[in-house]
C-alpha positions as a printed Julia matrix, in Angstrom:
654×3 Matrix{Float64}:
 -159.54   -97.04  -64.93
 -156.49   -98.31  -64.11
 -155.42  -101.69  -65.65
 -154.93  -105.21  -63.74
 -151.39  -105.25  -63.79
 -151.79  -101.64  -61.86
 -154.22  -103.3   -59.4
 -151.61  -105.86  -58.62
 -149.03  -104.15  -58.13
 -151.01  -101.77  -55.57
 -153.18  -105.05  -54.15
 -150.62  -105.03  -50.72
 -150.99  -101.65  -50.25
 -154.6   -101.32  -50.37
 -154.91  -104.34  -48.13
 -152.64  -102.87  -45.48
 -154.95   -99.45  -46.11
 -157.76  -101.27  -45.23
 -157.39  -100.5   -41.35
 -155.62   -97.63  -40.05
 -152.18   -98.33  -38.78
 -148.29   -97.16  -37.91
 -145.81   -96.7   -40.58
 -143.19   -94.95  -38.69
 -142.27   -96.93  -35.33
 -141.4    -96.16  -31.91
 -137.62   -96.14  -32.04
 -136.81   -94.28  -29.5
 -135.23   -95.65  -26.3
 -136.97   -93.32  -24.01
 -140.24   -91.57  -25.09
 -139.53   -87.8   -26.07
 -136.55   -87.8   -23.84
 -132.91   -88.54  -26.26
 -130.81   -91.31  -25.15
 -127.1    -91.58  -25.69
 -125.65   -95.11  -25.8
 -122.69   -97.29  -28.17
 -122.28   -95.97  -31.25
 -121.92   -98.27  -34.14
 -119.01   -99.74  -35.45
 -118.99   -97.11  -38.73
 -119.04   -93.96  -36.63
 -121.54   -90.91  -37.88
 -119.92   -88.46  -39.36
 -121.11   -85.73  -41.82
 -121.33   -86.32  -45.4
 -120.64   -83.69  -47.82
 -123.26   -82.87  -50.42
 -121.08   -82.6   -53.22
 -120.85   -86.64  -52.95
 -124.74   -86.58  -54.53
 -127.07   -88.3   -53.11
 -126.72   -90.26  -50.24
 -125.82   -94.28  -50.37
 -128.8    -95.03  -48.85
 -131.27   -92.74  -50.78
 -129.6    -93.69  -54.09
 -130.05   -97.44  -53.32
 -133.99   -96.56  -52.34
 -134.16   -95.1   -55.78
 -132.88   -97.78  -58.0
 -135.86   -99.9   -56.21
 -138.45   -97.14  -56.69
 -137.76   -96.12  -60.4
 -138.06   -99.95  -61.13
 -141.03   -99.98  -59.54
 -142.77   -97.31  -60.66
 -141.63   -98.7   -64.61
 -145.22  -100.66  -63.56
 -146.77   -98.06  -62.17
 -146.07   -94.87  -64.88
 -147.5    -96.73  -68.12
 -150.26   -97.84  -66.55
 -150.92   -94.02  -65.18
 -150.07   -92.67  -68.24
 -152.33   -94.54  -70.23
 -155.48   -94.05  -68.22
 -154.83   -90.23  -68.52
 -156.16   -90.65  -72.6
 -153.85   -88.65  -74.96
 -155.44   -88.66  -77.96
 -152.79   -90.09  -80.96
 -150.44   -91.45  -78.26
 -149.84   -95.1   -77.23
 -148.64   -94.5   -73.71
 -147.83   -98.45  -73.49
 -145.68   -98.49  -76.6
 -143.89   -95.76  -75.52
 -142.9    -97.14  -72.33
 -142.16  -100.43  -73.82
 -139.84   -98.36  -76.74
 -137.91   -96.16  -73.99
 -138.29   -97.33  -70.4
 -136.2   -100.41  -70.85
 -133.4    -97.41  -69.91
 -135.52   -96.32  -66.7
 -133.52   -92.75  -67.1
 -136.06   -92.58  -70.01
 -139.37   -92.7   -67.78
 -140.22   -89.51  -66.04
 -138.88   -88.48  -62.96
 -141.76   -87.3   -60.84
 -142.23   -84.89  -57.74
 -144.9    -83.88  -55.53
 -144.98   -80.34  -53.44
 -147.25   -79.35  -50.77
 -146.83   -75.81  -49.93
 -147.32   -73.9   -45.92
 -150.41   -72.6   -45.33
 -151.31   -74.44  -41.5
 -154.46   -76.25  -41.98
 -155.45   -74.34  -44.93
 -152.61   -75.87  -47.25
 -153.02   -79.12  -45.02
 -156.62   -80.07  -46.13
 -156.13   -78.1   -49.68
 -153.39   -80.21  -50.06
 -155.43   -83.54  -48.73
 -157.67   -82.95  -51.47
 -155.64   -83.23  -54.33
 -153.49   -86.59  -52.65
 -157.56   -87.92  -52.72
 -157.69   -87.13  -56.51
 -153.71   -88.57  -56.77
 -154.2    -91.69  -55.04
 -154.99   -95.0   -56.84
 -156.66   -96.56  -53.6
 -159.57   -93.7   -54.08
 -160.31   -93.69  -57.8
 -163.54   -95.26  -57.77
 -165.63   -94.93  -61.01
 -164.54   -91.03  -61.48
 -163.31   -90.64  -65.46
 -161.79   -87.14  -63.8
 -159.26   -88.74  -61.7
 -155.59   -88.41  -61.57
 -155.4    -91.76  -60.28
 -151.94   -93.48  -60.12
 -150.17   -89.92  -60.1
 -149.3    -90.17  -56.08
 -148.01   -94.23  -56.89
 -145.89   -92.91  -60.0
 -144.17   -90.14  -58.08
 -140.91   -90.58  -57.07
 -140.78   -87.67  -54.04
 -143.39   -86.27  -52.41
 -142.52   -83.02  -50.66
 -144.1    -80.53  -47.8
 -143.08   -77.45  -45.63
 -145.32   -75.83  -42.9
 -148.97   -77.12  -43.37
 -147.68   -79.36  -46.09
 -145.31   -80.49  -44.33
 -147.93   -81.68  -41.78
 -149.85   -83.39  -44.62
 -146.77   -85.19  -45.63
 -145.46   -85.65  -42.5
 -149.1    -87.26  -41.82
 -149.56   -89.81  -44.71
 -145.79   -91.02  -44.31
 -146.07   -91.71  -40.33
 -149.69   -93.13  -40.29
 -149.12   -95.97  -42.99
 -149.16   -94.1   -45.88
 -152.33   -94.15  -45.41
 -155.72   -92.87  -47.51
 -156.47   -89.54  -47.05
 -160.1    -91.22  -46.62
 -158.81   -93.37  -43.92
 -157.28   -90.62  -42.25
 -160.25   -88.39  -41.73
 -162.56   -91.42  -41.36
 -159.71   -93.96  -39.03
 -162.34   -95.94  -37.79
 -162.14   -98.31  -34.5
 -159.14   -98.52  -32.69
 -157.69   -95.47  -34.21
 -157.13   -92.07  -32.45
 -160.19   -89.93  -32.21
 -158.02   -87.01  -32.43
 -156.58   -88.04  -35.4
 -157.08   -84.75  -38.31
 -159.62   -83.97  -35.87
 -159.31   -80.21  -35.72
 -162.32   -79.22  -33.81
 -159.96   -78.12  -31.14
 -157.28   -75.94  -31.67
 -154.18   -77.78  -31.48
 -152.82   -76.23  -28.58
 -155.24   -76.8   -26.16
 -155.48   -80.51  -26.75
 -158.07   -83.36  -27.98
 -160.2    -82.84  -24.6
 -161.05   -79.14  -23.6
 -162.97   -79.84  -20.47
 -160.71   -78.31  -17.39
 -159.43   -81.85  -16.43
 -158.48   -82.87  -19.98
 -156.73   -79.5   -20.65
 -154.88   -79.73  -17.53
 -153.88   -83.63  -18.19
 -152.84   -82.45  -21.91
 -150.88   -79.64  -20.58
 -149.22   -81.82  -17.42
 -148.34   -84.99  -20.31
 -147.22   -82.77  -22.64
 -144.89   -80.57  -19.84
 -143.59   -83.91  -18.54
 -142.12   -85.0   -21.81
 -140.67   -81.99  -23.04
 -139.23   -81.31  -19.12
 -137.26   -84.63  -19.78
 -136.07   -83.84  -23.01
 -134.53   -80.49  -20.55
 -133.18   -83.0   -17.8
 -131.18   -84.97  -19.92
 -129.19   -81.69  -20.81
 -130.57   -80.55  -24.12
 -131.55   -76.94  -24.24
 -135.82   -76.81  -25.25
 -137.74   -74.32  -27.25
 -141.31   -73.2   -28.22
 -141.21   -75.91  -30.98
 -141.07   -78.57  -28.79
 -144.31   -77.61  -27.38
 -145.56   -76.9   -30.76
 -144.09   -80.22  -32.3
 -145.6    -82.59  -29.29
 -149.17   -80.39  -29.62
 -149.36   -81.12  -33.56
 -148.69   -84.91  -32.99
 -151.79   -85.32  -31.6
 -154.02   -84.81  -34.38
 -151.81   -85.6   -37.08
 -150.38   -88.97  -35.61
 -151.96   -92.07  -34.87
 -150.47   -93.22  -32.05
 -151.51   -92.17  -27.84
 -150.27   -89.32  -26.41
 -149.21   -88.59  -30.18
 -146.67   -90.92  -30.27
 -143.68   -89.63  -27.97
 -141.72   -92.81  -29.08
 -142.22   -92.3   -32.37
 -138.9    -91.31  -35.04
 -139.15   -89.56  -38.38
 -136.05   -91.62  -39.16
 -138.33   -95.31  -38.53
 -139.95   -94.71  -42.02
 -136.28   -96.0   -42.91
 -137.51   -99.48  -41.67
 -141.16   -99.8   -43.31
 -140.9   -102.82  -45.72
 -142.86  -101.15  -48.39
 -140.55   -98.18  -47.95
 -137.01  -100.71  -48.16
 -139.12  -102.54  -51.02
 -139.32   -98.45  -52.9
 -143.23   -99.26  -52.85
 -143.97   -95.36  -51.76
 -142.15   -92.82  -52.52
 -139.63   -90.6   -50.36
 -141.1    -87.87  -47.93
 -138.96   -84.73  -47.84
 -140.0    -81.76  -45.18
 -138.52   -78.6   -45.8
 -137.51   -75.48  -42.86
 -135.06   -72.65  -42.85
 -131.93   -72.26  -40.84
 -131.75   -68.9   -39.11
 -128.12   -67.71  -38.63
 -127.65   -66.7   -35.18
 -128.31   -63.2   -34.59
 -129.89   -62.37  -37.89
 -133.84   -61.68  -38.26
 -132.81   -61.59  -42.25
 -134.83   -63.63  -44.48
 -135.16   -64.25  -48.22
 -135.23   -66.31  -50.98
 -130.6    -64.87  -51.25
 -129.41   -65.25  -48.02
 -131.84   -68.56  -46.36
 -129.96   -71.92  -46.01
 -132.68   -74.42  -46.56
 -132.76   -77.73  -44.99
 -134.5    -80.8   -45.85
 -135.48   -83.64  -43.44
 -136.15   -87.33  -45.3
 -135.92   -90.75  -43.86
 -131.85   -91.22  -43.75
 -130.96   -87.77  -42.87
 -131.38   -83.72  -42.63
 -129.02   -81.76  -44.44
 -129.1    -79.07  -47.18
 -127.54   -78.3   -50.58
 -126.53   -74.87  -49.72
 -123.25   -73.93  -49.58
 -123.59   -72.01  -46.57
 -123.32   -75.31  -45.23
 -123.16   -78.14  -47.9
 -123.74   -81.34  -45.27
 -125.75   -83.87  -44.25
 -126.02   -85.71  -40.73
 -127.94   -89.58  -40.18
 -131.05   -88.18  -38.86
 -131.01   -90.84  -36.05
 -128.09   -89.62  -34.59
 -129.29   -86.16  -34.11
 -128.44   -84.88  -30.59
 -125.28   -86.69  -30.96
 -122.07   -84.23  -30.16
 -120.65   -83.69  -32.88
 -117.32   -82.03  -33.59
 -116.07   -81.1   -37.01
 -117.92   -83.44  -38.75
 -117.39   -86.42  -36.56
 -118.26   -87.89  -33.45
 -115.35   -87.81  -31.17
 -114.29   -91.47  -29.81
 -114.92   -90.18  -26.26
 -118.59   -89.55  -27.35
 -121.49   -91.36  -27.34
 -124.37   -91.31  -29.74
 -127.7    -90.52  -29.59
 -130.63   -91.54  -30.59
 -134.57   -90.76  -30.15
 -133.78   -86.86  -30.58
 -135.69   -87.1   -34.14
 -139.45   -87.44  -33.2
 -141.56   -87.37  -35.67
 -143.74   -84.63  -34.16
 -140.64   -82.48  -33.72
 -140.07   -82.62  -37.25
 -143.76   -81.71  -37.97
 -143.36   -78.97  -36.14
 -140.06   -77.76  -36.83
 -141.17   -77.33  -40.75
 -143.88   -75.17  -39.05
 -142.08   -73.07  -36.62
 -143.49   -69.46  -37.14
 -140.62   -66.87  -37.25
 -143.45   -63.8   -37.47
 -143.15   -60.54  -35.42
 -147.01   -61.31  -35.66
 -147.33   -64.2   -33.98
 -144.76   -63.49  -31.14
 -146.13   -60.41  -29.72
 -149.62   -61.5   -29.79
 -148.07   -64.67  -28.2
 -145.83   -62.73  -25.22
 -148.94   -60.21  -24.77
 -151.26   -62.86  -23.9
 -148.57   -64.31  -20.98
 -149.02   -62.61  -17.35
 -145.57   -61.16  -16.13
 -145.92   -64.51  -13.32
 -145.88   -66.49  -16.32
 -143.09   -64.5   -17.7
 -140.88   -65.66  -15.23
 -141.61   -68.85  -14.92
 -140.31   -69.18  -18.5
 -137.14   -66.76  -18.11
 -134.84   -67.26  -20.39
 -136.45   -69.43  -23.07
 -139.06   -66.2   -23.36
 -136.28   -63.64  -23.71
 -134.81   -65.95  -26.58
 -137.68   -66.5   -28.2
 -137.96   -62.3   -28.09
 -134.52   -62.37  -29.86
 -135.07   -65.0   -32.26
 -138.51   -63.21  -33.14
 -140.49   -66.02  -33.49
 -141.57   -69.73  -32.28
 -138.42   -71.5   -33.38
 -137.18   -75.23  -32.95
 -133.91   -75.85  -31.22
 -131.08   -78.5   -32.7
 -128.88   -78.49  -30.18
 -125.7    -79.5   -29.88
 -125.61   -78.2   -33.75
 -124.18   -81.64  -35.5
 -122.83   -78.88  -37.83
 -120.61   -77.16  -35.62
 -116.92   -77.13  -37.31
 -118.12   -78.14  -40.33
 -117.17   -75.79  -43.15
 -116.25   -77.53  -46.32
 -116.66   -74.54  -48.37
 -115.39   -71.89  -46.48
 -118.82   -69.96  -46.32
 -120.35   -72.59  -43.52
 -123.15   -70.06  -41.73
 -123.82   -72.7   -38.74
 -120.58   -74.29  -38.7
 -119.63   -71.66  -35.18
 -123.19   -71.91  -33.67
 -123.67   -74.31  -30.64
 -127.45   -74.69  -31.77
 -128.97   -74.79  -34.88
 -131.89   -72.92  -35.07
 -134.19   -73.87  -37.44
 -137.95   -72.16  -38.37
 -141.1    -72.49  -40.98
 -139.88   -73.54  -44.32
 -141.71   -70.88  -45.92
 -140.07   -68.44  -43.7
 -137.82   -67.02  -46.86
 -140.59   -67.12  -49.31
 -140.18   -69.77  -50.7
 -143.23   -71.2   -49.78
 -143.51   -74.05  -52.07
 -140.95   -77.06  -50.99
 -139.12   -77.13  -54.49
 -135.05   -76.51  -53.08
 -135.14   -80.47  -52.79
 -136.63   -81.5   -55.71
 -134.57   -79.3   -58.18
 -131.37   -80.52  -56.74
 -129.54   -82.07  -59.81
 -128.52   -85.36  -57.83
 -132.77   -85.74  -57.8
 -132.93   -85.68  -61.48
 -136.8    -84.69  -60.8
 -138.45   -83.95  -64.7
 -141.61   -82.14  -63.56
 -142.75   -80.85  -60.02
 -146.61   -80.63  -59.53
 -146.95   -78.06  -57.24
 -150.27   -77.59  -55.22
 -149.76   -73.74  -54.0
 -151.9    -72.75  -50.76
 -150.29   -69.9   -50.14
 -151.57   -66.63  -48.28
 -150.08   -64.05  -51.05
 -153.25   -61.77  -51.53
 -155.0    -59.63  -48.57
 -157.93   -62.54  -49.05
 -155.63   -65.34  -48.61
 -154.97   -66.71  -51.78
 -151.96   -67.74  -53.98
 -150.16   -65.33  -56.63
 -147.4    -67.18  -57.93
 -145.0    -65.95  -54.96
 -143.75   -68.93  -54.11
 -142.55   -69.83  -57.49
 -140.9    -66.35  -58.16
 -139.08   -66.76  -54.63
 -137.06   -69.63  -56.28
 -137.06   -68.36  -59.5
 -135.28   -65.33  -58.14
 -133.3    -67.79  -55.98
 -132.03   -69.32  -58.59
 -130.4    -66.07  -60.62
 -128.65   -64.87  -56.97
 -125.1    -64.0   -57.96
 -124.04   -64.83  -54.72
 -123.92   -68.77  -55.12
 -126.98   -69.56  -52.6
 -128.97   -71.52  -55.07
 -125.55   -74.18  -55.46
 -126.12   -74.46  -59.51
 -130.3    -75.05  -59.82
 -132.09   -74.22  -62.37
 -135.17   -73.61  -62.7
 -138.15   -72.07  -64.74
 -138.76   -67.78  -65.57
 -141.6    -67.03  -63.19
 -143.73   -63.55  -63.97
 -144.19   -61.15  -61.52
 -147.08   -61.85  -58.72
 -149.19   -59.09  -60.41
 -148.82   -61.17  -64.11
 -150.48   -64.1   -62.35
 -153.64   -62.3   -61.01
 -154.0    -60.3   -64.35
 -153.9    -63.34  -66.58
 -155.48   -65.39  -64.05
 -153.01   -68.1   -63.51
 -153.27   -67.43  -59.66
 -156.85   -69.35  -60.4
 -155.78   -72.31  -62.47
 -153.78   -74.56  -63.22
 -150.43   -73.71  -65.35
 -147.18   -75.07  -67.0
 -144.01   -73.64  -65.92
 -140.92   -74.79  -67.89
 -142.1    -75.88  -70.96
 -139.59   -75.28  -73.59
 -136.2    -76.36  -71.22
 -134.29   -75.28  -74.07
 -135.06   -71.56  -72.58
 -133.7    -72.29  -69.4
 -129.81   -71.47  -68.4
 -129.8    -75.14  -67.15
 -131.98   -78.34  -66.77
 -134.94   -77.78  -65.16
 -138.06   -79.66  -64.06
 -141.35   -78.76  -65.5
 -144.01   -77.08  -62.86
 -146.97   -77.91  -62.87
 -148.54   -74.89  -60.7
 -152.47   -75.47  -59.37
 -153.17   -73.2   -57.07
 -155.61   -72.61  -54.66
 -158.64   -71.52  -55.52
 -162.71   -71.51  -55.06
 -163.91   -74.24  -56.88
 -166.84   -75.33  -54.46
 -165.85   -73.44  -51.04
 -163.87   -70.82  -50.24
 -160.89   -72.3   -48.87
 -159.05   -69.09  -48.36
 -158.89   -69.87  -44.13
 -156.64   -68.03  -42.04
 -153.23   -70.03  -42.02
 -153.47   -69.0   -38.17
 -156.58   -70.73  -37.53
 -156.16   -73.52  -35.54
 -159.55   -74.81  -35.48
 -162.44   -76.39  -37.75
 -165.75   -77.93  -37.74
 -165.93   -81.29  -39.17
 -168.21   -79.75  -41.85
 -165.72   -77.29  -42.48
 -163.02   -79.98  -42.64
 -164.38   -81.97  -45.44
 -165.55   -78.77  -47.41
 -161.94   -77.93  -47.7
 -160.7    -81.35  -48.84
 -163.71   -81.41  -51.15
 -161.89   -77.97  -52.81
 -158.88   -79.32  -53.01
 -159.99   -82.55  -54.67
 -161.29   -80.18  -57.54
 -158.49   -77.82  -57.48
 -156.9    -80.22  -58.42
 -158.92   -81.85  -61.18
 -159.86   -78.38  -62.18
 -163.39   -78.94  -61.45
 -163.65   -82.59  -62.46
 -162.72   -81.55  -65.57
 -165.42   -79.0   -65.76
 -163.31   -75.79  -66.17
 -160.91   -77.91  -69.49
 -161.99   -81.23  -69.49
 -158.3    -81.72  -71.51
 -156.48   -80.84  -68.56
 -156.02   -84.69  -67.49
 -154.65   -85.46  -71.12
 -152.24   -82.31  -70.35
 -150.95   -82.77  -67.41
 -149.87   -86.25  -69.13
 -148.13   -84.51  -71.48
 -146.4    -82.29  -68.78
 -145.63   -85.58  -67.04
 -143.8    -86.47  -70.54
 -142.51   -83.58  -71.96
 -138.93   -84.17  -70.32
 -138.8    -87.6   -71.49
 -140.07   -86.78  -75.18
 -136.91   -84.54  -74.56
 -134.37   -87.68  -73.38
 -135.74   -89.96  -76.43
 -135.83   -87.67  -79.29
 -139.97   -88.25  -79.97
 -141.93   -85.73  -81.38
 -144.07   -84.13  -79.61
 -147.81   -85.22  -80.34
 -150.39   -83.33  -81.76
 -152.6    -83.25  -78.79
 -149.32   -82.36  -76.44
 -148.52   -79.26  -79.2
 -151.89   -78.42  -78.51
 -152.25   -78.51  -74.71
 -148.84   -76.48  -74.26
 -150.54   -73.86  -76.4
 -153.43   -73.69  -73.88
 -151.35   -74.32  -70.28
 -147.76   -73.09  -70.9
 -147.14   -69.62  -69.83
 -146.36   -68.13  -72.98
 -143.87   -65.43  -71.56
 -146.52   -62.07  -71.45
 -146.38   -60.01  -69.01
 -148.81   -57.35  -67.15
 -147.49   -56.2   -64.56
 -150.14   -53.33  -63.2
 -151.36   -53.33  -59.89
 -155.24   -55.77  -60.45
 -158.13   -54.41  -58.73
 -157.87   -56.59  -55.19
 -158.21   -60.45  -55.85
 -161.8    -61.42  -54.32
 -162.92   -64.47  -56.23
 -166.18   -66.02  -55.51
 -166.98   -70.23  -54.89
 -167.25   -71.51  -58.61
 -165.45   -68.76  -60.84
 -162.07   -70.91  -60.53
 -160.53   -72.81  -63.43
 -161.36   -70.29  -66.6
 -158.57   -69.97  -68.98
 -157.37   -67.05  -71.28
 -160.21   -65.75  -73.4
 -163.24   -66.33  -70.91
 -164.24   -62.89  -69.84
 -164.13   -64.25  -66.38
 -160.06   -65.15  -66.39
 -158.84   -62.62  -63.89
 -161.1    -64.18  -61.42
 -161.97   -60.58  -59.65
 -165.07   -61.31  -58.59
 -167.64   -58.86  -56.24
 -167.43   -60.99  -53.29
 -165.7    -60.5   -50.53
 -164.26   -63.71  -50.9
 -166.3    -66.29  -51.94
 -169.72   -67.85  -50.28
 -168.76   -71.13  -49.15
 -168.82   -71.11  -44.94
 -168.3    -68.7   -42.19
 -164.64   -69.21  -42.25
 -163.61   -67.96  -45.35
 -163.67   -64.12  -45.86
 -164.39   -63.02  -42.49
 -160.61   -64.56  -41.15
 -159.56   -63.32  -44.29
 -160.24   -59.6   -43.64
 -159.15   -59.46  -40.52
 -155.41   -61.12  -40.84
 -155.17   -58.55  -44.01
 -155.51   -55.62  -41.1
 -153.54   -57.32  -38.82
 -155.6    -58.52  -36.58
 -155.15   -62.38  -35.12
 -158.01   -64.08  -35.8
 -160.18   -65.5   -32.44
 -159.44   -69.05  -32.97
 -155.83   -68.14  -32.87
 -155.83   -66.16  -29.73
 -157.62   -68.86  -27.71
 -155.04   -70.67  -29.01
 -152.11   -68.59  -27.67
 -153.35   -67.93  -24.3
 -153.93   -71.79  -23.8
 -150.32   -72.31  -24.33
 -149.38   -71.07  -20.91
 -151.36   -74.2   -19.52
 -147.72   -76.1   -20.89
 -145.47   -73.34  -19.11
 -147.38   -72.96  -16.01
 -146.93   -76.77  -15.05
């Protein structure tokens, strides 16, 4: 239980909770369409990365790592260590808030698979939904300092921060006056919340009309404006999804100004024109938060005021003759930008399932799109174009920047911008929903994308550190595909400082939650089954599987900051590394294929049960879990997915 100053603090929050409502706002001047107008008086320009973190996000922070000096004791302490005062220690060290840990939160890609995983574990996170359960992480989601998301995660972030960072209980159950569609997947996304001829027609026709506008006013479109204005619907609270509605309005939230939540960060991938190349060496990754989208990378090393996006820029600046734009940032663009599928896959099943009429209708966005290979979004006039502070700028010559999935390189797990060194972030937890195995589950790939990231002689990875990662064979052999494990532990190890990962993966706890990340569609029943999961995955079973792991993800939470104030490590901290830190072994022969069944999750080394092979076919828990998985092993799309493709041509047809 969490104590009364805790409740206090969160009192305003819960209260505003209490009824679904808007977080983000609808900022811009003309629905979907962008609108130029006066610039203001301190002209956008580009700001180079090398100056840190931005003035605006650095300001945030100050107000957020005071806060959360309230909210981390109070967490820390209900998480039991045995032998340590967690309220002495923060009154000993956390007068210097560099002292108190730093904490980040990734959601990995996955589509509604990673989404709902991922909504799971922000239940067992969240304060507001604690209840009476001695299992919870309660007060994790209010200590963190970033919360992070690409693809399906991304929509899961992208979600909570838009709709009031809300409940994840008050987003599946809004109540009156909310949107019915509202994580109400019982439709596929692309064919819209009403699937009677009239309402698909009216969804296609609204959803044409806004995106044609967007084209009027001069701005070149692309598949992921479809896709981005399609996924608002069920993942924003607002009608018609919200065309109004700017991922750069979180900016103005009070509780956001006051650093009450923490910062949302979605990650994509830039793809250099020309170039179907992708991987964890040669990817410049972006991030999009509330003041701006930028990246680290050297290939480019900038970042532009998100609200001015669609402004023409020139060599880092907007020309006096120029006017700037705004509105060009909606928030379902930027949901669906992090999810932009760049997969050989998806487009030809996509193309095959257009008539040649339709074909031509489209012209030469549908020739692009065969070039680009893939459902990409479309940033253009590229506020990047000229800029090339390092001499290695790959967008700085492009007129558009094309940007695609995050996890299009790999990297699958948002972590490029929480182990930037301006973030100072002490320990990730990382909630992996990744499609790795032919069943659809997680082996570590993610983190050994980044990992090998990070060693790339070729500069890519601008100076992060970050943890050794095993090979994705290790993980299924020793089972840490199944459980939870520490990353990181002894940072002495590492060539420079590094965050501690915490890595919980997917896995069957109570239904198999290994869904196609191309399935579009889910029963309600479905729905809250994979939530359920999740909430365990996270908690490892309510504790079932180590009923220590609560204690030792404290001390994971802590280890950094032992680090900073020269404590000793406790007993029971010595003693939960011992059991959760990847000790450095290796076994790296091919496993027997990965088919876990519903309950086997969680075991740790020693239980004859650890490498989670099971005989099933993956796992017992519902009609969507091993039958989708099969068949996107063999390369088939799954059903849900082709309705799915041939409803788009309802928004090309119009």
């Amino acid at each position: 239980m969490l104590s009364l100053l805790s409740i206090i603090a969160f009192w305003g929050l819960a209260v505003a909770d209490s009824q679904l409502s808007h977080r983000a706002f609808p900022a811009a001047p003309d629905g979907y369409t962008p609108t130029a107008g006066d610039c203001p008086a301190d002209r956008p320009s580009i700001r180079s990365a090398g100056t840190g973190l931005s003035e605006s996000e650095s300001s945030w922070l100050k107000l957020r790592r005071n806060f959360t000096l309230q909210t981390v004791p109070n967490f820390l302490e209900s998480l039991n260590i045995s032998g340590f005062d967690a309220k002495q220690y923060a009154q000993a060290h956390f007068g210097n808030v560099s002292n108190a840990p730093n904490i980040g939160l990734a959601f990995s890609g996955g589509g509604l698979r990673a989404a709902l995983t991922g909504a799971g574990a922000i239940q067992a996170f969240d304060a507001r939904e604690g209840g009476n359960d001695p299992t919870n992480l309660e007060g994790l989601l209010d200590s963190a300092t970033y919360v992070a998301g690409l693809s399906g995660g991304g929509w899961l972030v992208g979600s909570l921060f838009i709709n009031n960072f809300s409940t994840i209980s008050s987003l599946l159950n809004p109540g009156p006056g909310a949107s019915t569609d509202l994580w109400n997947f019982t439709n596929p996304v692309i064919s819209g919340p009403d699937t009677s001829a009239g309402g698909e027609a009216d969804f296609f026709t609204t959803l044409h009309k806004e995106v044609e506008g967007k084209a009027d006013a001069g701005y070149n479109i692309s598949f992921g404006d479809y896709w981005g204005r399609a996924l608002a619907y069920q993942f924003i609270n607002a009608p018609d999804g919200g065309p109004s509605y700017t991922f750069s309005s979180i900016r103005n939230d009070s509780n956001f100004l006051q650093g009450k939540i923490p910062f949302p960060l979605l990650a994509t991938d830039s793809q250099v024109a020309g170039s179907l190349s992708f991987s964890p060496t040669n990817t410049t990754v972006y991030e999009f938060n509330p003041f701006e989208l930028g990246t680290w990378d050297p290939t480019n090393y900038g970042f532009v005021d998100l609200q001015f996006l669609g402004s023409n820029f020139s060599n880092g600046t907007i020309p006096n003759n120029e006017q700037c734009v705004r509105g060009f940032d909606n928030a379902g663009f930027a949901l669906g930008t992090t999810s932009s599928i760049l997969n050989s896959l998806v487009t030809t099943a996509l193309l095959s399932e257009l008539p040649s009429s339709v074909l031509a209708v489209l012209g030469n966005l549908v020739n692009e799109t065969r070039a680009q290979d893939g459902l990409v979004s479309l940033y253009e006039p590229n506020p990047f174009k000229g800029w090339n502070p390092t001499g290695h700028a790959l967008d700085a010559n492009s007129d558009a920047l094309v940007l695609v999935d995050g996890g299009t390189d790999l990297e699958n797990l948002p972590l490029q911008p929480l182990i930037q060194p301006a973030r100072a972030v002490d320990v990730i937890v990382a909630v992996d929903s990744s499609a790795d195995t032919s069943y659809i589950w997680p082996n570590g790939s993610a983190l050994v994308a980044t990992y090998e990231r990070s060693l790339n002689a070729s500069g890519i990875a601008n100076h992060t550190a970050f943890p050794s990662i095993p090979d994705p064979n290790t993980f299924i052999n020793l089972g840490l595909n199944q459980r939870p494990t520490f990353f990181g532990c002894n940072a002495s190890n590492s060539s420079g400082p590094t965050p501690l990962i915490v890595y919980i993966p997917n896995a069957p706890y109570t239904y198999s939650s290994n869904i196609s990340t191309f399935q579009l569609d889910i029963n309600m029943t479905q729905r809250d089954a994979m939530v359920a999961n999740g909430y365990q995955v996270a908690k490892m079973g309510n504790g079932t599987a180590n009923k220590e792991f609560k204690s030792c993800l404290g001390c994971a939470i802590l280890s950094r900051s032992f680090g900073r104030t020269g404590t000793a490590v406790p007993a029971a901290c010595s003693s939960c590394f011992q059991t959760f830190c990847w000790d450095g072994t290796l076994n790296a022969t091919t496993p027997a294929p990965y088919t876990p069944v519903v309950g086997s999750a969680g075991k740790l080394p020693g239980n004859s049960s650890s490498s989670g092979n099971g005989s099933g076919s993956g796992g017992s828990g519902g009609s969507s879990g091993s039958g989708s998985s099969q068949s996107l092993a063999t390369g088939v799309v799954p059903t849900s997915f082709s309705l799915a493709l041939s409803l788009i041509m309802g928004f090309l047809l119009m």
